[in-house]
C-alpha positions, -999 to 999 in steps of 0.1 A, spaced: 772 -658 -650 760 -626 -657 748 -595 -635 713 -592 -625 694 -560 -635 688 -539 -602 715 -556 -582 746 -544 -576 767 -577 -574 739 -605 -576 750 -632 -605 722 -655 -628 730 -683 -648 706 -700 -667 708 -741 -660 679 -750 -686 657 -724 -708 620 -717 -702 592 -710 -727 567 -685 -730 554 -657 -710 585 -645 -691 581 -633 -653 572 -593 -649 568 -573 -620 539 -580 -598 531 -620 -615 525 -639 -591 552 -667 -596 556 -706 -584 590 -716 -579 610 -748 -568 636 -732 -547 669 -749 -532 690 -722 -511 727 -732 -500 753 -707 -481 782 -708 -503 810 -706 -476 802 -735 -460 780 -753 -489 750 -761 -467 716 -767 -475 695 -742 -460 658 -747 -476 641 -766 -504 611 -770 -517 619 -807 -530 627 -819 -494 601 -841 -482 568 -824 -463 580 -791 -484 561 -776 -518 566 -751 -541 571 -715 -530 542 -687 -544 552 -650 -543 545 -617 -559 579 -606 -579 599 -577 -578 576 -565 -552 598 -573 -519 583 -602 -508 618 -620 -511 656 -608 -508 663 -584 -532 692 -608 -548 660 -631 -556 633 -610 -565 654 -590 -590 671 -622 -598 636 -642 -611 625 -613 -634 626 -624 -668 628 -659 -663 602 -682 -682 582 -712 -669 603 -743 -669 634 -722 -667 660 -732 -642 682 -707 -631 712 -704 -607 717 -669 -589 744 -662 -565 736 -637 -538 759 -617 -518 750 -608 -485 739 -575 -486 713 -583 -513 705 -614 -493 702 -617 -454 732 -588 -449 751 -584 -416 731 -602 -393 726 -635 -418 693 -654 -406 709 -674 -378 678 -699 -377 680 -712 -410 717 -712 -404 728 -684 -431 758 -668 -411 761 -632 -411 772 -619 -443 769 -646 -464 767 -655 -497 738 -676 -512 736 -701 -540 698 -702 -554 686 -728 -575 648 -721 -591 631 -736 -612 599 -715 -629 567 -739 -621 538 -713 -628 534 -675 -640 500 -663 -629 
């Protein structure tokens, strides 16, 4: 693992590298996203579960938790990378209680670069 740019405690790892065009602030990226709490190892979201698709967003605009948006830059299209989140680059004190992310913690991404527009 090593630390993300801009973060001060988010981890990346990359699973399997990318080609190409790397993502920049303010591309318009398509992800395959899988998001589990890592103190209880729950599934919270993902893109690959039936009725889902792939996430769209602006990066390293704010559209997503810091831990993520800071955490995509750089990464190439069919890049998969594993970023570890801590809370207060994630969903912070009050967690996001209907997704069941308890408050403060810790996230386990999974994406996987699909599109750099």
């Amino acid at each position: 693992m090593e630390a993300v740019a801009g973060c001060t405690g988010t981890q990346k790892k990359t699973i399997k590298p990318g080609s190409g065009a790397a993502v920049v602030k303010g591309a318009k990226v398509t992800v395959h996203a899988t998001g589990f709490v890592k103190e209880t190892e729950k599934k919270f979201w993902s893109t690959k579960d039936p009725g889902q698709q792939p996430f769209s967003y602006n990066a390293g605009v704010g559209q997503v938790i810091k831990g993520w948006d800071m955490g995509c830059l750089g990464m190439q299209v069919g890049e998969t990378r594993e970023l570890i989140i801590p809370a207060h680059e994630g969903y912070g004190a009050s967690g996001f209680p209907a997704w069941g992310i308890p408050p403060g913690g810790t996230l386990v991404f999974t994406l996987e670069c699909l599109a750099i527009n």
